[in-house]
BATI-831044 format. One line per 10 residues: number of its first residue (from 0); for each residue x, y, z of C-alpha. Coordinates in steps of 0.5 Angstrom, whole numbers, plus 2048, in hexadecimal, padded with zeros to 3 digits. Layout:
NUM) X:Y:Z | ... .
//
This chain:
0) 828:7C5:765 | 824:7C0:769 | 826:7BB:76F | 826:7B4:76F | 826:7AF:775 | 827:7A7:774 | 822:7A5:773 | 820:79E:772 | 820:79C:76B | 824:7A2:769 .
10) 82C:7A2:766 | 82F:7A4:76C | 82C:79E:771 | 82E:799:76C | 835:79C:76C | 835:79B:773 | 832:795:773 | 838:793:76E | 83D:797:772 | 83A:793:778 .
20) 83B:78C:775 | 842:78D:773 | 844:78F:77A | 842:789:77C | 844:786:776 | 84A:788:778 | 84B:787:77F | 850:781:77E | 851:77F:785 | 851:786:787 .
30) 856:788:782 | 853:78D:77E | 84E:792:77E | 84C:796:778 | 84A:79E:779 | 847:7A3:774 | 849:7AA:775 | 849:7B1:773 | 850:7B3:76F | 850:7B9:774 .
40) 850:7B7:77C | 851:7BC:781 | 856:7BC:788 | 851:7B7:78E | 84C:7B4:787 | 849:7AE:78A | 84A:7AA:784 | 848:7A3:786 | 847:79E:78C | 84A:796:78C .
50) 848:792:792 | 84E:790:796 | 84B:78B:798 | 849:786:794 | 850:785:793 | 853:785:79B | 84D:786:7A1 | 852:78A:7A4 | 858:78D:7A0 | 85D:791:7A4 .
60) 85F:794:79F | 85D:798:799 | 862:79B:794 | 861:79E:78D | 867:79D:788 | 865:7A5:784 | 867:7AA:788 | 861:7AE:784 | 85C:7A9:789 | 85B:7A8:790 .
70) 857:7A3:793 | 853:7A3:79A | 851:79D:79E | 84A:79B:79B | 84D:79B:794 | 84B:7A3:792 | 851:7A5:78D | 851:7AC:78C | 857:7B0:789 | 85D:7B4:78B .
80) 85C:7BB:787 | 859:7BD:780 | 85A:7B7:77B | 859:7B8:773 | 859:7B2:771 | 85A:7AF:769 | 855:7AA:764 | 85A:7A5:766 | 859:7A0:76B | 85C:7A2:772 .
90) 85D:79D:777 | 85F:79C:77F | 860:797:783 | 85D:797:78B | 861:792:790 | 85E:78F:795 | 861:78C:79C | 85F:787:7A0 | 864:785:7A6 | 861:780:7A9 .
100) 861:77C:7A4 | 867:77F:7A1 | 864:780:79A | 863:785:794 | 85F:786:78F | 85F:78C:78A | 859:78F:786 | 859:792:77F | 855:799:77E | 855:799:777 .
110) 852:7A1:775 | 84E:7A1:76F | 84F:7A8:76C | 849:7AB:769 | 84B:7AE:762 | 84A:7B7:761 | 847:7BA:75A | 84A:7BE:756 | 848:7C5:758 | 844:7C8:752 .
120) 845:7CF:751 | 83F:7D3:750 | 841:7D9:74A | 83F:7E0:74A | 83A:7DD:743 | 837:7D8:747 | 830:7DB:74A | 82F:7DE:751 | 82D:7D8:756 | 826:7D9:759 .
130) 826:7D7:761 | 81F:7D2:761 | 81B:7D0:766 | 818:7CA:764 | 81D:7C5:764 | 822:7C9:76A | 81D:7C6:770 | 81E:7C3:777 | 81C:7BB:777 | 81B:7BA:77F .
140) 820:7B6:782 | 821:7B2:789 | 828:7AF:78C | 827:7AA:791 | 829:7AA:797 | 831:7A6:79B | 831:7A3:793 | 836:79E:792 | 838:7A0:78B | 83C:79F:787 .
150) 83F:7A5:787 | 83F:7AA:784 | 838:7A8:782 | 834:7AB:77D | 82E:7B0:77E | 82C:7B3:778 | 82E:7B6:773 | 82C:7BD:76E | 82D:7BF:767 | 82C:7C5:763 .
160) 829:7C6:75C | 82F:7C9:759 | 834:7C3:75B | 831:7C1:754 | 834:7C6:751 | 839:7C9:754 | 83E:7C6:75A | 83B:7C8:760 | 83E:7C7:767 | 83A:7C6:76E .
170) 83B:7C8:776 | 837:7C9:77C | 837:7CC:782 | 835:7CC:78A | 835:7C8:790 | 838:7C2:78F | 83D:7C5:789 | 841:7CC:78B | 83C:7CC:791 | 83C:7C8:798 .
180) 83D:7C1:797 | 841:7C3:792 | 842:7BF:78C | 83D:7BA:78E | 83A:7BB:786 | 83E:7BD:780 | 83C:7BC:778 | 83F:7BA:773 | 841:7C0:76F | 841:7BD:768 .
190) 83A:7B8:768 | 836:7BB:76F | 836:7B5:773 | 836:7B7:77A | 838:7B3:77F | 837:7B2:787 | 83F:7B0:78A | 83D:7AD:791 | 837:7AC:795 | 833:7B1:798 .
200) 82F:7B1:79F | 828:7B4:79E | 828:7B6:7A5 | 82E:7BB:7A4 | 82B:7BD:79C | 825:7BC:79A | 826:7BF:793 | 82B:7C3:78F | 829:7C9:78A | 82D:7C9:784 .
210) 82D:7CC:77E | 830:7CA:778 | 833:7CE:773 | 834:7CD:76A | 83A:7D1:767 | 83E:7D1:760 | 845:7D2:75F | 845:7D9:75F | 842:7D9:766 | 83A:7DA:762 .
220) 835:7D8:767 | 82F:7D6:762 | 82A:7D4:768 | 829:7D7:76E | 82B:7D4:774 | 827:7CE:776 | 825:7CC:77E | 827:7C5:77F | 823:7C3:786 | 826:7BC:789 .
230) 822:7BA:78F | 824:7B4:794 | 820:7AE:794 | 820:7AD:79C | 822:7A6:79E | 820:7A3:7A5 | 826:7A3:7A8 | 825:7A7:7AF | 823:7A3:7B4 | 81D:7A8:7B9 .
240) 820:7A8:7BF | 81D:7AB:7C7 | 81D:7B2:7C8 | 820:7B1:7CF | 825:7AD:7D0 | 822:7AC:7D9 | 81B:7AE:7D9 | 818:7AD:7E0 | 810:7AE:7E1 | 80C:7AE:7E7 .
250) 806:7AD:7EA | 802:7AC:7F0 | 800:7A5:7F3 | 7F9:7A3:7F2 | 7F7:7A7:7ED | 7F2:7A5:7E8 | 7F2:7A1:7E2 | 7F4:7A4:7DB | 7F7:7AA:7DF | 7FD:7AD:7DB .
260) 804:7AC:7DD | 808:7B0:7D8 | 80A:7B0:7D0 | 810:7AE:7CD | 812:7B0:7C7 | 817:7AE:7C2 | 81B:7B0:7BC | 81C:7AE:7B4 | 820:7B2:7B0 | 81E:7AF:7A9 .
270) 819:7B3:7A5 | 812:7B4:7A9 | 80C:7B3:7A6 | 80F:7AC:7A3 | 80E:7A5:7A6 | 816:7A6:7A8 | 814:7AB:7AE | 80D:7A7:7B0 | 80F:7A5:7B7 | 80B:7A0:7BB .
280) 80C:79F:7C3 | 80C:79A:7C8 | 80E:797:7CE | 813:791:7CD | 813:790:7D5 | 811:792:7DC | 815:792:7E2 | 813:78E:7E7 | 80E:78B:7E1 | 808:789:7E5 .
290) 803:78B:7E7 | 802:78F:7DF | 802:797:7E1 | 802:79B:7DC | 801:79B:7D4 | 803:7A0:7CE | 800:7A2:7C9 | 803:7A1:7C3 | 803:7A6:7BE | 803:7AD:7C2 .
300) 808:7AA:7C8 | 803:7AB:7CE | 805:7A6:7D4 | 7FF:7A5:7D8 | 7FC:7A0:7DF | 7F8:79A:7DD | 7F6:798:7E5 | 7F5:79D:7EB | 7F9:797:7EF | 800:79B:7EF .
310) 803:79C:7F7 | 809:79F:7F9 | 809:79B:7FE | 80A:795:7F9 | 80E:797:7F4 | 80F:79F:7F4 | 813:79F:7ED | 812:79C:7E6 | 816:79B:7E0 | 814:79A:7DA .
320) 818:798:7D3 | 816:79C:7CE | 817:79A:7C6 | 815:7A0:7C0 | 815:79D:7BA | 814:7A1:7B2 | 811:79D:7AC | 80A:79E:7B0 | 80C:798:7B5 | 80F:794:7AF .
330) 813:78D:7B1 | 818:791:7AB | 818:797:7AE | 81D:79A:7B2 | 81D:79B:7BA | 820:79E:7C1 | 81F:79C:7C8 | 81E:7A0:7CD | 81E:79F:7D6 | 818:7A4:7DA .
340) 817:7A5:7E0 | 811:7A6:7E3 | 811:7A7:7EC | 80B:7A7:7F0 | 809:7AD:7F3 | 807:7AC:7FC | 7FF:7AD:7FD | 7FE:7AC:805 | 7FB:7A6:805 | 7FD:7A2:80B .
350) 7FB:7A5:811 | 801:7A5:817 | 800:79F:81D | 802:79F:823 | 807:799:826 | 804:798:82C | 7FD:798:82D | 7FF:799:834 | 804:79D:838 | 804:79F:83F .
360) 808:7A4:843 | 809:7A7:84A | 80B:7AE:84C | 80D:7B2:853 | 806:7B7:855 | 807:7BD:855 | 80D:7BD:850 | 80C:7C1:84A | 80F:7C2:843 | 811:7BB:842 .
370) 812:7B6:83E | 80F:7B0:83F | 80E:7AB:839 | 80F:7AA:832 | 80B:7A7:82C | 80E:7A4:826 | 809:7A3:820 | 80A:7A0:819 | 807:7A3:811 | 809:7A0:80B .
380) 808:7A5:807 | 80F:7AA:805 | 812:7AC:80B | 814:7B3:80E | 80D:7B6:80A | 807:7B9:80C | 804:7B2:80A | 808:7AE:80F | 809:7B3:814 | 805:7B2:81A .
390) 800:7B7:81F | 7FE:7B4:825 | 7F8:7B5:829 | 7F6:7B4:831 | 7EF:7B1:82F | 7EC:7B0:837 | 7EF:7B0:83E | 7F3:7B7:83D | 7EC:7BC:83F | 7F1:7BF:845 .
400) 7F6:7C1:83F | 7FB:7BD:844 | 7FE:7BB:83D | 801:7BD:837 | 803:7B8:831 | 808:7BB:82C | 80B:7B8:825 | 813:7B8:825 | 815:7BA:81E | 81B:7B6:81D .
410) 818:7AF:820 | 811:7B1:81E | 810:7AE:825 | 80A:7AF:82B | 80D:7B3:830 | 808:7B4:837 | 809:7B8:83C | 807:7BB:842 | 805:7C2:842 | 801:7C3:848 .
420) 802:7C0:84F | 7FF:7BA:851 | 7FD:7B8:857 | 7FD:7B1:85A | 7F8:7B3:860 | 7F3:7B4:85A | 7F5:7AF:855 | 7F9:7A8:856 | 7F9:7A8:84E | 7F7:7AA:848 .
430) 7F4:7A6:841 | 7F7:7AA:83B | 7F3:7A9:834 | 7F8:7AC:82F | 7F6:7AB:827 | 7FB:7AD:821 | 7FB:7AF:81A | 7FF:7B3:814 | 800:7BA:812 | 7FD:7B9:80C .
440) 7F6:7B7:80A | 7F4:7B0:809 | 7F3:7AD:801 | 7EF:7A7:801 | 7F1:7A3:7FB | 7ED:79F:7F7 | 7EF:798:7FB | 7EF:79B:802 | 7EA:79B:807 | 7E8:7A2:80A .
450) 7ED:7A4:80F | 7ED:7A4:816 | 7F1:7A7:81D | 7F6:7A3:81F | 7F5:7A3:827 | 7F9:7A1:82D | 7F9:7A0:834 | 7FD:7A3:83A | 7FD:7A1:841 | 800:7A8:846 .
460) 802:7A6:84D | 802:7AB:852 | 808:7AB:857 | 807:7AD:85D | 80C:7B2:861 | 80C:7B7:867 | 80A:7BE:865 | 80A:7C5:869 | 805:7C9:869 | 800:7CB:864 .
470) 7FE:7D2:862 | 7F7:7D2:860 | 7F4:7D5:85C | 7FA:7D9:85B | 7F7:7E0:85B | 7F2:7E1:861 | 7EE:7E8:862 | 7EC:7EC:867 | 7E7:7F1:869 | 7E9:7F7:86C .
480) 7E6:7FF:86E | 7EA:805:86B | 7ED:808:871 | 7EF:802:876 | 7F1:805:87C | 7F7:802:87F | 7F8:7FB:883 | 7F1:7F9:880 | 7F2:7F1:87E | 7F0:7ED:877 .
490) 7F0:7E6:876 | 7F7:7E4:872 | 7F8:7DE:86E | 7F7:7D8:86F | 7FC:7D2:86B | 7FA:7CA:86D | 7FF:7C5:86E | 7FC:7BE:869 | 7FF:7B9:86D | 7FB:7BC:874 .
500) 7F6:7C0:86F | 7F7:7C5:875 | 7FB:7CB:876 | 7FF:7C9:87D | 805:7CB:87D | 806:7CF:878 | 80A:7D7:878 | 808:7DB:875 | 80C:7E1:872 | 80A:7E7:86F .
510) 80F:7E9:868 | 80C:7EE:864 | 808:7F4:868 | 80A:7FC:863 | 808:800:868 | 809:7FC:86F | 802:7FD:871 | 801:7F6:874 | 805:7F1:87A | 804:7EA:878 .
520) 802:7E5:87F | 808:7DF:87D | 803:7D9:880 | 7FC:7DC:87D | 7FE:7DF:877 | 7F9:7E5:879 | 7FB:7EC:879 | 7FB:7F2:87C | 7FB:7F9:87A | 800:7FE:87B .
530) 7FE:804:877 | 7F9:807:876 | 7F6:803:870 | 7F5:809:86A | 7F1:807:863 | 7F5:80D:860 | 7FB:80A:861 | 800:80A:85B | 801:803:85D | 7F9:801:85C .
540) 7F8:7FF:854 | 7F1:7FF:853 | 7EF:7FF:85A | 7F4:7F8:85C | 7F9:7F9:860 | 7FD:7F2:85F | 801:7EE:865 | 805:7E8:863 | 806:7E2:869 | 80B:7DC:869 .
550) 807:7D6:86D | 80E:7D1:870 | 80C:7CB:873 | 812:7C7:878 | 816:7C5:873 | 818:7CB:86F | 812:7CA:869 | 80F:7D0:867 | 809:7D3:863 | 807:7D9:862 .
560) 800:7DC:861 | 7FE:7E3:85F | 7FA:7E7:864 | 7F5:7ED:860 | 7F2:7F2:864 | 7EC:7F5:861 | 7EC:7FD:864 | 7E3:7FF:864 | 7E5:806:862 | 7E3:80C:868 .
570) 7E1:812:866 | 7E7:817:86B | 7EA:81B:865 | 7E5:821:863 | 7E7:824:85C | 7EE:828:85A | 7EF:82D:854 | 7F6:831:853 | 7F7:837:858 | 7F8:83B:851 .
580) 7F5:83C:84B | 7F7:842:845 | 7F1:845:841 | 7F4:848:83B | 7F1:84E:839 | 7F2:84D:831 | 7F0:846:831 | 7EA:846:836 | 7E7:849:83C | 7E6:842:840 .
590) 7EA:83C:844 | 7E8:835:845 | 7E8:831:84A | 7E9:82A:84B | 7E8:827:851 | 7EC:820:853 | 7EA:81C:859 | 7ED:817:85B | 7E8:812:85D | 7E5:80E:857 .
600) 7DF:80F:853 | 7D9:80E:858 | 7DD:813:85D | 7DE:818:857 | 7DB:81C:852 | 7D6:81F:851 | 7D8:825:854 | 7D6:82C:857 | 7D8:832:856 | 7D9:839:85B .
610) 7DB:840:85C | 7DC:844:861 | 7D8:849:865 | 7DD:84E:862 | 7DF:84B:85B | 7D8:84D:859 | 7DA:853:857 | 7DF:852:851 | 7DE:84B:850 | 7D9:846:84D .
620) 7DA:83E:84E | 7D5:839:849 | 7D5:832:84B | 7D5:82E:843 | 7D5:828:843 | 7D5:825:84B | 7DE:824:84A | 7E0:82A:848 | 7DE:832:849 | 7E0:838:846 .
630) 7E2:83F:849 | 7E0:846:845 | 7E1:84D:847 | 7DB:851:848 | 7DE:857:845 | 7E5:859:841 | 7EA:858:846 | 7F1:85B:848 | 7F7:857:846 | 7F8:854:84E .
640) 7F9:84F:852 | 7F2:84D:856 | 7F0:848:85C | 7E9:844:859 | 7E7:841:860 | 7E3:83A:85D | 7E0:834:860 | 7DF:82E:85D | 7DB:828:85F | 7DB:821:85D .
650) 7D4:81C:85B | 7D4:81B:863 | 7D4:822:865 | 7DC:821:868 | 7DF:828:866 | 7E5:82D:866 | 7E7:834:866 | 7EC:837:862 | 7EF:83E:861 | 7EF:83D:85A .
660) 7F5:843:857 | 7F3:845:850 | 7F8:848:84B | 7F4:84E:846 | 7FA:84E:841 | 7FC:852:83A | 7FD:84C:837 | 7FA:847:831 | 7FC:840:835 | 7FE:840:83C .
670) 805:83D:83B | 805:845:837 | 804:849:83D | 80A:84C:841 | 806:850:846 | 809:850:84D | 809:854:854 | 80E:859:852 | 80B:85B:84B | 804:85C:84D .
680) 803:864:84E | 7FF:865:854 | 7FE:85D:857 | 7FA:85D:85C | 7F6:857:85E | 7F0:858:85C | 7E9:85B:861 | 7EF:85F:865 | 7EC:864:868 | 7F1:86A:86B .
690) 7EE:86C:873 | 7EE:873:876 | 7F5:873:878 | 7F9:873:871 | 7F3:878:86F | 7F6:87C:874 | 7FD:87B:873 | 7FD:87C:86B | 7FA:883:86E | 7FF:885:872 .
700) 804:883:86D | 801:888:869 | 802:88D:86E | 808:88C:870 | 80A:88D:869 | 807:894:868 | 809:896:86E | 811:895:86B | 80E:898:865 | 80C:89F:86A .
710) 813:89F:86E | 817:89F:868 | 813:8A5:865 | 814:8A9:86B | 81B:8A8:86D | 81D:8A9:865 | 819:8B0:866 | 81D:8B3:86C | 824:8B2:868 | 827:8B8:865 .
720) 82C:8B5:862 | 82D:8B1:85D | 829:8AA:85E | 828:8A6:858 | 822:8A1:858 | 823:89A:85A | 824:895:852 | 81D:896:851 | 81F:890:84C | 821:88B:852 .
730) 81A:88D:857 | 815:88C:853 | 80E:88A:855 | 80B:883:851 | 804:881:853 | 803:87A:853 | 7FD:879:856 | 7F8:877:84F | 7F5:872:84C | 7FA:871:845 .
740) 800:86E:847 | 805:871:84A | 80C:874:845 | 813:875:848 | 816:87B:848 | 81B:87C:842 | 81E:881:83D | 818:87F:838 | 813:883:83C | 817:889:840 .
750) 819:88E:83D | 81F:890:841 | 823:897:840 | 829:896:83D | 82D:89A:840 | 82D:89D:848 | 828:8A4:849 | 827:8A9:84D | 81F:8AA:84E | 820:8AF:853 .
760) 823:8B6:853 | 828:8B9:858 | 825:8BE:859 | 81F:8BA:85C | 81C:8BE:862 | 817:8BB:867 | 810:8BB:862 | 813:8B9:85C | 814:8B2:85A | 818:8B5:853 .
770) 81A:8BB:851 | 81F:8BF:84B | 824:8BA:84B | 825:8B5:847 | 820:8B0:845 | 81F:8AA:843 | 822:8A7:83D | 81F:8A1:83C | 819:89E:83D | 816:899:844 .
780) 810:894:843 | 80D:88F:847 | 808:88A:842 | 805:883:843 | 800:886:847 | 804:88C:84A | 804:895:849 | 808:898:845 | 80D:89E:848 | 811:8A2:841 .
790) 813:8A7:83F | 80F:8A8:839 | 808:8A6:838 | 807:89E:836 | 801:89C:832 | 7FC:897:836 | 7FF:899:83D | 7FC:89D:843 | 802:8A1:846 | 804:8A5:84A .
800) 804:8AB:846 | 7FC:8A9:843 | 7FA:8AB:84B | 7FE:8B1:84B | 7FD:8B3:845 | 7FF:8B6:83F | 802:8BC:83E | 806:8BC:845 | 80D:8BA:846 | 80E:8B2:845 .
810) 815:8B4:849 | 812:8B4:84F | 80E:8B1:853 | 80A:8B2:85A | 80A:8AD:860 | 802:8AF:85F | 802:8AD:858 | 806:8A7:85A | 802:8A5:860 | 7FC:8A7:85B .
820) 7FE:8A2:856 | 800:89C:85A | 7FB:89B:85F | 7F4:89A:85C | 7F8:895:858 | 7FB:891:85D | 7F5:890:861 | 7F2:88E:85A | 7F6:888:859 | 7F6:886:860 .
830) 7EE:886:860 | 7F0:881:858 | 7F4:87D:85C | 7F0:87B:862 | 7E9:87A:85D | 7EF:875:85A | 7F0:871:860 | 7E9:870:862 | 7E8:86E:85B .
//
């Protein structure tokens, strides 16, 4: 199989040049067009093109006679549905109207069949066909881009071997026959031509893959499928065209030449790489055209400055016309135009100018907070911007900061006013010299001088007015001894009335005095004490009592003036510390002292420390550091309250005497200890010692108590009857009078009998304490420090049968073995009783 395309010289291209011929040949006055066709035509196959025009330059009508056929405005006739078209001749005719000119014309299509071969059978004897190589090979083929026809154009055509032989039939398949565009390609089936039914734009398909195939009758493919690659010739029929349709740039004036402004770019959609998309740029024009400003370069697009001349002030925008052309710039080529906007950027080369050169004013003195002028300035450079916006300055004239300028940010004003009072007395007027320049610093451009402050002048008249008095300075201060007595004098404030520069007849008025320790003299001003004045007054700060005065003159105008007197410190307060202290056992056997002394510091510390004669004993006192001190017992002590007489005395040897009470608590912290008078076993003060007379009482009480004790054995002697001894349970003797701590009398520590017994017989006679009646039942004992009287022997206890002995009758008890009992032990115990005392 091979493929053949029209070559020139080749059969197929003088066929189509006779084909041509004959069509021209035949175009009789636009009657009759001859059209060489395949007999197979299917449905939309554009089977030829006539050019209306050559006939009417305007048809307003175009019609086909056969219903097979239809005809579009610029002469394409394609057909209406699948035709099978036979040897003979086929003709139609194509009418066309004009109404302006009321004619019709007609134009014959004559379609010349192409004859079919008569399919040769292949026989079961015929030999196997063998499917070549050689001869079924692509020849490389190109399209040309928007051809003109005519349609349907041939592009090539392919073969097979075996058509020699045997009747072969081709088709293809691919984009542009079943696949989108459709049916841009079909062949003829009988002899291979291939032919293209319209034009073809490159930039939407740049080339159709398609593959070829050679079969029998009997459907026998002798040759593999052949790839068929048609590529479209790119014709140049895209103009470039800018990327941005509105482009804008900017750049700041007064920049230096060659600087680069912005790039455009442009776009060309026929084939890159080739002459069609090699653009050339220009600039056609610049808006205002003089002086020439910019250039660009013309194949990369970079638009850039030619001079450093470029003001805002001037000019601040520019338009430039720009013109992208393809064909590398060609007169032929094709081009576009496009419009750039480039703005100036603001630099702050102006410098902001008064109005004036001068200005002059007048103002009340003594009048304050006050707007006395304003200043208008001009700056040509870009309003309401650091670069335009002025700061003022007060260059000479203001040494006594009378005056302050300002910028009002809406009118980018001066404005001068008044801020300190003026006085006429002083000065008549004053001379301002005021300079102006922007927020932002100033760019010296290439044609521009070094910038300079613009100044101006400012003329300031002081009125003249009647003004009260004057208080001056306003805080005065006085000297004065701590302790003052009353009735003593100071010298008081003193005001100035400007206009008599004296200070007759002025009243004076005291408004401000915490303590009231002052009455003020209404014609002087001068005080007088009426309390004694006292440093460590709480309404002394820092050693300064403050006492504010109002000065009047006759006509009501005031002033007020501060009077500070300044208290030298006197040394009339010795050092105080608190009148109780808790030391806590558990913690630490010492208490701190820290003195306070009133007076200030070269009246205070360092400070001295004394016990009393008689705290010696227990106590000692350590001086640590000349501010404070520490209290330490001597030994272990009782936990009590004691009386520690100490004095302190100051640097200056001024002293106090205090009866400091120290508590000696069972505690961790102070705040823990809860000893008080009523749980303290044994308080007393301490150092008391008992005098001759309670020793004496504590011995008659011990005898009074023995002779109860005698009188109740005797009576109980003599009796006859039956006597039964008092409740031993509810007489019973505790002795209290130890060195532990006492215990109340309970059930816990009393045995008590539990039920009532007889201890003595009612046959008892006059010597018998006890006798054969009935005895006790239960047992009798005193503890805690007593004697025990039972029945029975107790372990540990001396009782009365351990005296009497053991053997006899526990029964019965003598007045001699009771008497002998008793007695040594009560004297004992009152002699315990009275060491104690002395202890």
């Amino acid at each position: 199989m091979a493929v053949a395309s029209a070559a020139p010289g080749s059969i197929f291209h003088k066929q189509l040049l006779f084909c041509l011929l004959v069509l021209i040949l035949s175009c009789d006055a636009c009657r009759k067009i001859s059209l060489q066709v395949p007999s197979h035509l299917q449905a939309e196959t554009l089977v030829g093109k006539v050019n209306p025009k050559e006939c009417f330059q305007s048809a307003s009508l175009i019609l086909s006679s056969d219903p097979d056929f239809r005809i579009l405005e610029d002469g394409s006739i394609y057909t209406t549905h699948d035709l099978i078209l036979s040897s003979a001749r086929k003709s139609f005719y194509i009418s066309l109207s004009d109404d302006q000119r009321q004619e019709q014309k007609e134009i014959e299509i004559v379609l010349d069949v192409r004859g079919k071969k008569v399919p040769k059978k292949r026989h079961t004897k015929d030999p196997v066909l063998k499917r070549s190589k050689r001869r079924w090979a692509p020849i490389p083929c190109s399209l040309m881009e928007n051809s003109l026809g005519p349609f349907p154009q041939h592009v090539q055509q392919v073969q097979s071997d075996a058509a020699q032989n045997y009747t072969i039939f081709y088709s293809i398949s691919g984009p542009g026959v079943d696949k989108e565009p459709f049916n841009l390609f079909y062949i003829d089936k009988d002899t291979g031509d291939i032919f293209c039914t319209r034009s073809i734009d490159r930039e939407q398909y740049e080339q159709f893959p398609l593959y070829a195939y050679a079969t029998t009758a009997d459907g026998y493919a002798p040759e593999y499928p052949l790839p068929l690659l048609f590529k479209v010739e790119d014709d140049n029929d895209n103009a470039p065209y800018f990327e941005n349709k509105v482009t804008i740039f900017s750049v700041p004036e007064n920049c230096r030449t060659g600087t680069s402004v912005g790039q455009v770019t442009a776009i060309d959609h026929d084939e890159p790489d080739t002459l069609h998309t090699r653009l050339k740029y220009k600039i056609l024009q610049q808006i205002p055209d003089h002086p020439k400003h910019f250039s660009i370069h013309p194949d990369t697009g970079v638009i850039t400055t030619t001079t450093p001349l470029l003001d805002r002030e001037k000019c601040d925008t520019y338009q430039l016309i720009m013109e992208v052309r393809d064909m590398g710039g060609q007169p032929f080529g094709l081009f576009n135009t496009g419009t750039i906007t480039i703005s100036l950027e603001d630099e702050n080369d102006n410098s902001p100018y008064f109005t004036e050169t001068s200005y002059f004013t007048e103002v009340e003195e003594n009048r304050i907070d006050v707007e006395i002028l304003r200043m208008a300035v001009h700056d040509q450079d870009l309003p309401n911007t650091p670069h335009s916006k002025a700061i003022y300055k007060i260059l000479q004239g203001n040494e006594n900061g009378n005056f302050k300028i300002s910028t009002d940010p809406n009118t980018n004003e001066a404005v001068l006013c008044v801020v300190k009072p003026l006085n006429y007395e002083v000065h008549r007027e004053v001379v301002l010299q005021i300079g102006v320049l922007n927020e932002a610093q100033f760019a010296k451009a290439a044609n521009s001088k070094a910038p300079t402050m613009c100044t101006t002048t400012v003329t300031v008249k002081i009125k003249d007015s009647d003004e009260g008095p004057e208080c001056q300075p306003p805080v005065k201060v006085l000297q004065s001894t701590d302790g003052l007595p009353v009735g003593k004098e100071l010298q008081g404030y003193k005001a100035m009335d400007p206009e008599t520069s004296s200070g007759e007849g002025l009243r004076y008025k005291k408004i401000g005095d915490e303590d009231n320790w002052f009455e003020i003299n209404e014609h002087t001003g001068d005080l007088r004490t009426i309390k004694v004045l006292d440093r460590e007054s709480k309404f002394v700060k820092h050693d300064q009592y403050n006492v504010s005065v109002v000065a009047m003159d006759a006509a009501g105008r005031s002033c007020t003036g501060t009077l500070v007197v300044l208290l030298e410190d006197n040394n009339d307060h010795p050092p105080q510390i608190d009148k109780e202290v808790t030391i806590c056992q558990h913690a630490k056997d010492y208490a701190v002292l820290e003195p306070v002394d009133a007076d200030g510091p070269e009246n205070g510390p360092p400070f001295e420390f004394f016990l009393g004669n008689s705290a010696n004993k227990l106590w000692n006192l350590e001086t640590k550091d000349g501010k404070t001190a520490i209290l330490r017992q001597r030994q272990i002590l009782d936990y009590n309250y004691y009386t520690v007489p100490i004095i302190i005395k100051d640097r200056h040897g001024l002293d106090a005497k205090h009866m400091l009470t120290v508590r000696v608590c069972d505690c961790t912290t102070p705040s823990d200890c809860k000893m008080n008078i009523k749980n303290v076993r044994d308080f007393k003060p301490s150092n008391v010692i008992l005098g001759r007379w309670a020793i004496l009482a504590m011995v008659l009480g011990s005898a009074l108590l023995l002779c109860i004790l005698f009188t109740c054995f005797c009576v109980t002697a003599k009796r006859t009857v039956k006597k039964c001894f008092p409740d031993v349970a509810q007489q019973n003797l505790i002795v209290s009078n130890t060195e532990g701590p006492g215990e109340e009398v309970t059930e816990a520590n009393i045995r008590l009998p539990t039920q009532t017994s007889n201890i003595c017989d009612t046959s008892m006679s006059g010597g018998t304490l006890g006798g054969q009646g009935v005895k006790t039942q239960q047992s009798f004992e005193m503890v805690k420090g007593g004697y025990t009287l039972e029945s029975s022997k107790g372990g540990g206890h001396q009782t009365l049968e351990s005296v009497k002995g053991a053997g006899q009758d526990t029964g019965r008890y003598t007045y001699t073995d009771w008497h002998s009992f008793t007695q040594p032990r009560l004297g004992e115990e009152s002699v315990r009783g009275h060491t104690l005392i002395k202890n």
